[in-house]
C-alpha positions in Angstrom: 111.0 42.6 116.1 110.3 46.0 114.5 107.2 47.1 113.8 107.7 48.5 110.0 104.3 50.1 109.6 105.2 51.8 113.3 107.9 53.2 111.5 106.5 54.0 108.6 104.2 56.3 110.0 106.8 58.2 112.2 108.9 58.8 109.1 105.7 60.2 107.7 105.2 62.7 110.0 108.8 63.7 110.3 108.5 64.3 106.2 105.2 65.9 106.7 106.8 68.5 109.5 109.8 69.0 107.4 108.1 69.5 104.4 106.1 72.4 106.5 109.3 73.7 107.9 110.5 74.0 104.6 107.8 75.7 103.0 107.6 78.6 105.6 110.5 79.2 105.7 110.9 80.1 101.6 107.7 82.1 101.9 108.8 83.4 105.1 112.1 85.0 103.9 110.5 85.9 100.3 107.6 87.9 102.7 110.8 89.3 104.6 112.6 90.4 102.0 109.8 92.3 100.2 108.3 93.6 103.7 112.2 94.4 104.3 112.8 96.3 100.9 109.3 98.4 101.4 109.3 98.7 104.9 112.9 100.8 104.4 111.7 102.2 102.0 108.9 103.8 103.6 110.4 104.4 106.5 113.2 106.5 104.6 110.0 108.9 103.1 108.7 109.3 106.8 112.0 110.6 107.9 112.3 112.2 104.4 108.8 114.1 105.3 109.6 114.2 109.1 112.6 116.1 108.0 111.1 118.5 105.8 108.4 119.6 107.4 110.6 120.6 110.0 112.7 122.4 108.1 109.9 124.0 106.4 107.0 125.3 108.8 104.4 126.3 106.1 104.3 122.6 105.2 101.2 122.7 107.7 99.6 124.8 106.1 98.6 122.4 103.2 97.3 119.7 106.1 94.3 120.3 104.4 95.0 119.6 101.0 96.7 116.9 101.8 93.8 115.3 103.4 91.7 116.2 100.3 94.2 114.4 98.2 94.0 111.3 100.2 90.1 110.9 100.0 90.5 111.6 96.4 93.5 108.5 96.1 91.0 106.3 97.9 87.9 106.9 95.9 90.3 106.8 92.6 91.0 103.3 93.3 87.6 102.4 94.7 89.1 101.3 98.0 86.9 102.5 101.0 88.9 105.2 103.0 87.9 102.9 106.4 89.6 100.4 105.5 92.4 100.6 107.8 94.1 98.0 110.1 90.8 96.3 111.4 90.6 94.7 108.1 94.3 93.1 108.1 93.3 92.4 111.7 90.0 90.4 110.1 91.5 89.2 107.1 93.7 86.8 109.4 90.4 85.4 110.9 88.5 84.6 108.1 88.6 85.1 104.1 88.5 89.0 103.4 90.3 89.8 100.8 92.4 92.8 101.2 93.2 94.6 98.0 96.6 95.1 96.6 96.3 98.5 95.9 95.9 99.5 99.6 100.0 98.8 100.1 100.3 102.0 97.4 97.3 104.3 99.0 98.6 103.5 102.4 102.3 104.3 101.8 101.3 107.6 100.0 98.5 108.7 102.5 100.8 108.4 105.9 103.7 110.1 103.9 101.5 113.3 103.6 100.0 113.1 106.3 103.1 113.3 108.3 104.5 116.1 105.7 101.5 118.3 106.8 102.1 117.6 110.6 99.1 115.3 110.9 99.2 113.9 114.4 100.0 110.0 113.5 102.0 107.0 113.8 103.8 104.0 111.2 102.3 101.0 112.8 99.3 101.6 110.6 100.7 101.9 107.8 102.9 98.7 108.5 101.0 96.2 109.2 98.1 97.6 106.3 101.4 97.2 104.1 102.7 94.1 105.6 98.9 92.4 105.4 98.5 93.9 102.1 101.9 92.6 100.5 101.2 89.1 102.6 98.1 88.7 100.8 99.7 89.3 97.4 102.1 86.6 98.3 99.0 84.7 99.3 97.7 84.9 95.8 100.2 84.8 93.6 101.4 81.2 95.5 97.3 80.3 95.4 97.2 79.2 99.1 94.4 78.0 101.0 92.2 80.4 103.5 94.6 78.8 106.4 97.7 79.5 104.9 97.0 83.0 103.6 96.4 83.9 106.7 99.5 83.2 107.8 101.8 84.7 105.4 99.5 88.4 106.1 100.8 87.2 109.6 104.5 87.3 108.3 103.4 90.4 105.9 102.3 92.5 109.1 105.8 90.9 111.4 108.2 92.2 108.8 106.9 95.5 108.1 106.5 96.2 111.4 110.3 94.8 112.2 111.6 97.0 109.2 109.9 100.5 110.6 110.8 99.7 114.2 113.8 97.6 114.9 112.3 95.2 117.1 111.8 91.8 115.4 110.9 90.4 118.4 108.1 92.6 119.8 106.8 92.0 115.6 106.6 88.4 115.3 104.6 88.3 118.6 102.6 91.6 118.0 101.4 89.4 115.1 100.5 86.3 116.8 98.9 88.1 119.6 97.0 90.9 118.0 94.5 89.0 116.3 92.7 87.4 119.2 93.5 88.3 122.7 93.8 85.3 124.9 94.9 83.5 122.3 98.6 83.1 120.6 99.0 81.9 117.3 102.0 79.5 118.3 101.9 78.1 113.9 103.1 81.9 112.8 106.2 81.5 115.0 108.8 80.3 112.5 107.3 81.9 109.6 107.1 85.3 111.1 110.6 85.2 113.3 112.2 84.6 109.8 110.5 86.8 107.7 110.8 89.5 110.9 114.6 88.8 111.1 115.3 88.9 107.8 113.0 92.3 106.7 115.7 93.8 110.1 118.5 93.0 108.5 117.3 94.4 105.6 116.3 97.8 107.4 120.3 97.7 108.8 121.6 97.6 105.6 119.7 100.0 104.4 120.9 102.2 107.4 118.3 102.4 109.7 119.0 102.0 113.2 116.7 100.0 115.2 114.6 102.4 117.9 116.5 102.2 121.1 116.8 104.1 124.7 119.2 104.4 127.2 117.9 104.0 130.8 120.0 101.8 132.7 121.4 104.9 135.5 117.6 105.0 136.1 116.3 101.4 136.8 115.4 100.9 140.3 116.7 97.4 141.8 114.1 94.9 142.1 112.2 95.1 145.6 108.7 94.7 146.5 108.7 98.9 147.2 110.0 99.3 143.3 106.9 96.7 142.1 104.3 98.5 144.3 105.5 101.6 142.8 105.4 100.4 139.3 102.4 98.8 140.0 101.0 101.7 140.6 102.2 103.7 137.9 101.2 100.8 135.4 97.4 100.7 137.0 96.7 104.8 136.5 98.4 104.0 132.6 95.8 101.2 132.4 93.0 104.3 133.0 94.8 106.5 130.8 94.3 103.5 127.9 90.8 103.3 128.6 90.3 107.5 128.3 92.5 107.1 124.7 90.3 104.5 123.8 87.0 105.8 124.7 88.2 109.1 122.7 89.0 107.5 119.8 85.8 105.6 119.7 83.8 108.2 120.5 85.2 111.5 118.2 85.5 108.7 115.5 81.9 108.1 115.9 80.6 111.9 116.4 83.4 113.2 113.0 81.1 110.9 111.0 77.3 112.3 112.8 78.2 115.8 112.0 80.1 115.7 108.9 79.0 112.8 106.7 80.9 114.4 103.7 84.2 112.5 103.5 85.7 115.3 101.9 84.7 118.4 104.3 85.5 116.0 107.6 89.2 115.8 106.5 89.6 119.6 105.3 87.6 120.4 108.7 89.8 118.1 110.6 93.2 119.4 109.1 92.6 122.8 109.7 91.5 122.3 113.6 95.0 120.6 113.9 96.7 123.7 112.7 94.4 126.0 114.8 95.3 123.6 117.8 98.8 123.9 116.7 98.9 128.0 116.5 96.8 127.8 120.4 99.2 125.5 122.1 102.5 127.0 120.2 104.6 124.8 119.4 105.0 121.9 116.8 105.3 119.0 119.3 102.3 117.6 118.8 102.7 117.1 114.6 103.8 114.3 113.4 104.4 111.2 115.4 106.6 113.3 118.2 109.6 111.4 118.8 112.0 113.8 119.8 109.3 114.5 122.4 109.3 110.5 123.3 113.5 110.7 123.2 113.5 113.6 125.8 110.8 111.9 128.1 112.5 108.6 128.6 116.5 109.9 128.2 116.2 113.2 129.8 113.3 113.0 132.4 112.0 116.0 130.7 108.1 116.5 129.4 105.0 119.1 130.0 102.1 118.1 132.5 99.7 118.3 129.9 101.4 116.6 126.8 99.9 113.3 126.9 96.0 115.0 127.0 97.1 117.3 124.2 98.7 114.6 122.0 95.2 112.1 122.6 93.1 115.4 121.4 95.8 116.0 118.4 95.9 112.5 117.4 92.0 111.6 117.9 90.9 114.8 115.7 94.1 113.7 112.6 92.7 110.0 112.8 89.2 110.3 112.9 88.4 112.5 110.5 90.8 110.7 107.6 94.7 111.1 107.9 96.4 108.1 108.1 99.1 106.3 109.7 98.0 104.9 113.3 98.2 105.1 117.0 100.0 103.3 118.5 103.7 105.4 117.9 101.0 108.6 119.5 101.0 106.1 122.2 104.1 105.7 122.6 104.3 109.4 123.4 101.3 109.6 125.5 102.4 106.7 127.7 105.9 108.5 128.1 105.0 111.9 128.5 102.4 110.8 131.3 104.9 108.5 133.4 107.5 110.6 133.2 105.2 113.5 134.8 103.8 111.1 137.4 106.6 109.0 138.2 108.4 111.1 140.5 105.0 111.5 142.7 105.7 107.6 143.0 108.7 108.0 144.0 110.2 106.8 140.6 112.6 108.7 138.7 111.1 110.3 135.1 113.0 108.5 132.6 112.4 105.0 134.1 108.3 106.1 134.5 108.5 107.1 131.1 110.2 104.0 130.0 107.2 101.7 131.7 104.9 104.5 130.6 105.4 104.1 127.1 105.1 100.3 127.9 102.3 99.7 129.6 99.9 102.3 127.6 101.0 100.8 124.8 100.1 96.8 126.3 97.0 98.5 127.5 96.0 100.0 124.1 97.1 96.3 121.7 96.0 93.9 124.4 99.5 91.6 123.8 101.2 91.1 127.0 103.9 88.8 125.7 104.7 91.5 122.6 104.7 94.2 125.6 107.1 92.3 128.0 109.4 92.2 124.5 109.1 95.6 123.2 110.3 96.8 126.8 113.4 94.4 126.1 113.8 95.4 122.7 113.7 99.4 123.2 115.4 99.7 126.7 117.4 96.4 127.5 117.1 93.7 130.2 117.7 95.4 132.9 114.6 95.9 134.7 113.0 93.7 132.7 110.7 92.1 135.9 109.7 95.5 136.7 108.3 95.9 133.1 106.7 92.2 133.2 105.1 93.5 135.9 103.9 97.0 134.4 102.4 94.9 131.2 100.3 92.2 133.7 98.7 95.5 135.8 97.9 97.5 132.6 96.4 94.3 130.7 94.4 92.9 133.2 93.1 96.4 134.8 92.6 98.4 131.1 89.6 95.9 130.2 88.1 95.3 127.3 88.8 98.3 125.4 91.5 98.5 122.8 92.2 100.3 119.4 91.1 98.0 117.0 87.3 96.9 116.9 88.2 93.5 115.1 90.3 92.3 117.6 88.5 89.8 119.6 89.0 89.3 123.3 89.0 85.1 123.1 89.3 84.9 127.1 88.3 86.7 130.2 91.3 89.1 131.9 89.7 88.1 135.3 89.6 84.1 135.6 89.6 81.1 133.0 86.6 81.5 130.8 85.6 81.7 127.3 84.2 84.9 126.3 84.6 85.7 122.8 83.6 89.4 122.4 84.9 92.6 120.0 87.4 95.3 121.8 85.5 98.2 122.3 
């Protein structure tokens, strides 16, 4: 005989999961398709501003002003000119509010700062814009704590998958980002839909997605390739620490000895142009990826990029420009393994390749989102070797990482609860 109430209840909860399904996914794609439209949009004005700076040297020259400008935008619409990714990263956690005007500032502020030939990245201003637009959605739809949360989540995925191609390495870089050790396993339709559909967005607005050719130099799969890139991933896990540490620590000391918001930027745009007019040459404005293109596709990069592109990119950071690091990373990681690789007996473009990879797992503290960047930018081939670049750099890099909110949930060294702030 059939148990009626048995049944019931199952039907219940397949309505109640279907219902859910269904929900997401309309927000989802509604988050996509504004994080699509914007994130093209700004990505357009960063090559816009890429593009013209290059084509116009002086533009430097007004660094500056710029950053004068962008205090003055922040303190114009009374939003604190810290407020940066740690809050998106701590909105997700608990109920901070993140204001809808920082989507504008944000936009505006890593335009010019990559006009002027500020040393910085996108993924700042993504996921500030992604978090910022998710929590507009969040809003205007008047959505619990929980559920805001996750539509910033799908916010921060499509941004990111708009500026970068990669919808993949986004909807996991959001999951994983928040709290290391842990993966938020809910945000996986939501963001995946919202990720896929803000790409296609970016393709029809023309934007190819980031990609690298390296396939001639992948090295078969042998336990001499692993040791090798092993090794190469454990001296990137130092190198994480030392960008770390100097980003904590000049971030720290900009503030000690110039407490005037005003002077720290002016002072810290014009020590990027006298660093620029020391070193000669413009490689180190902007987020460098014609230097990241000719590390990892031609073997070719200077011994000393990677120090001078932490120095660069700590002074633009910390002392007001915005943007973000993790695109600098990009280039450190690939400048530094393609210099060491061949002392590993690795050839350049394939160290720069786990180079940029691993640095940049060390540096976010997301495995997973690692292992699928790697796939995303330079294929599956070699993808083991990768895996294995991302578990050496995570596990020997620490506790340190670029964003002070995010919490380490579990120890990187055995099965235990630990609960403590990246340093």
């Amino acid at each position: 005989m059939i148990n009626m109430d048995f049944v019931k209840s199952k039907l219940a909860t397949v309505k109640k999961f279907s219902a859910a399904f269904v929900k997401w996914v309309v927000i989802a794609v509604g988050v996509g398709i504004i994080g699509g439209v914007v994130g093209s949009l700004f990505h357009l004005a960063v090559n816009f501003a890429t593009d013209f700076r290059l084509e116009h040297p002086w533009t430097l020259y007004l660094l500056p002003l710029a950053g004068l400008f962008i205090v003055f935008s922040y303190r114009a619409c009374k939003v604190d000119e810290e407020t940066g990714t740690n809050l998106i990263i701590s909105s997700v956690r608990s109920n901070i509010k993140v204001p809808a005007v920082v989507a504008p500032l944000i936009f505006l502020a890593t335009v010019l700062t990559h006009l002027t030939g500020g040393s910085a990245g996108r993924e700042g201003a993504a996921l500030q814009l992604g978090g910022s637009i998710g929590a507009k959605v969040g809003g205007i739809l008047h959505l619990d704590e929980k559920d805001s949360s996750l539509v910033i989540m799908c916010g921060m995925s499509a941004v990111f998958a708009a500026l970068f191609g990669t919808p993949l390495t986004a909807t996991f870089f959001a999951m994983e980002v928040i709290s290391v050790g842990v993966i938020y396993y809910v945000g996986l339709v939501p963001c995946i839909a919202s990720s896929l559909i803000a790409y296609k967005i970016s393709l029809l607005a023309g934007l190819a997605p980031t990609k690298f050719s390296i396939a001639k130099s992948i090295p078969d799969l042998s336990l001499v390739s692993a040791v090798q890139v092993a090794a190469l991933a454990a001296l990137c896990a130092v190198i994480s620490i030392l960008l770390c540490m100097t980003m904590e620590y000049t971030h720290s000391r900009f503030k000690m000895h110039i407490p005037n918001t005003y002077i720290r930027i002016a002072a810290g745009g014009a020590a990027v142009i006298l660093l620029t007019l020391l070193v000669g040459t413009r490689d180190y404005n902007g987020s460098g990826v014609d230097v990241i293109v000719r590390a990892v596709e031609g073997g070719e990069s200077r011994p000393e990029a990677f120090l001078l592109k932490i120095i660069f990119t700590a002074v633009t950071i910390n002392t007001g420009f915005k943007g973000g690091e993790i695109v600098p990373t990009f280039f450190i990681g690939a400048t530094f393994g393609c210099t060491v690789a061949p002392l590993l007996g690795l050839s350049p473009s394939f160290g720069a390749a786990i180079g940029l990879v691993a640095l940049f797992c060390g540096v976010v503290n997301c495995p997973v989102a690692s292992i699928l960047l790697s796939f995303e930018l330079f294929g599956g081939g070699g993808l083991i070797l990768f895996a294995v670049a991302c578990g050496v750099s995570y596990m020997l890099s620490g506790y340190y990482g670029l964003y002070s909110s995010q919490k380490i949930m579990y120890s990187k060294t055995k099965p235990e609860y630990i609960n403590i702030n990246a340093k």
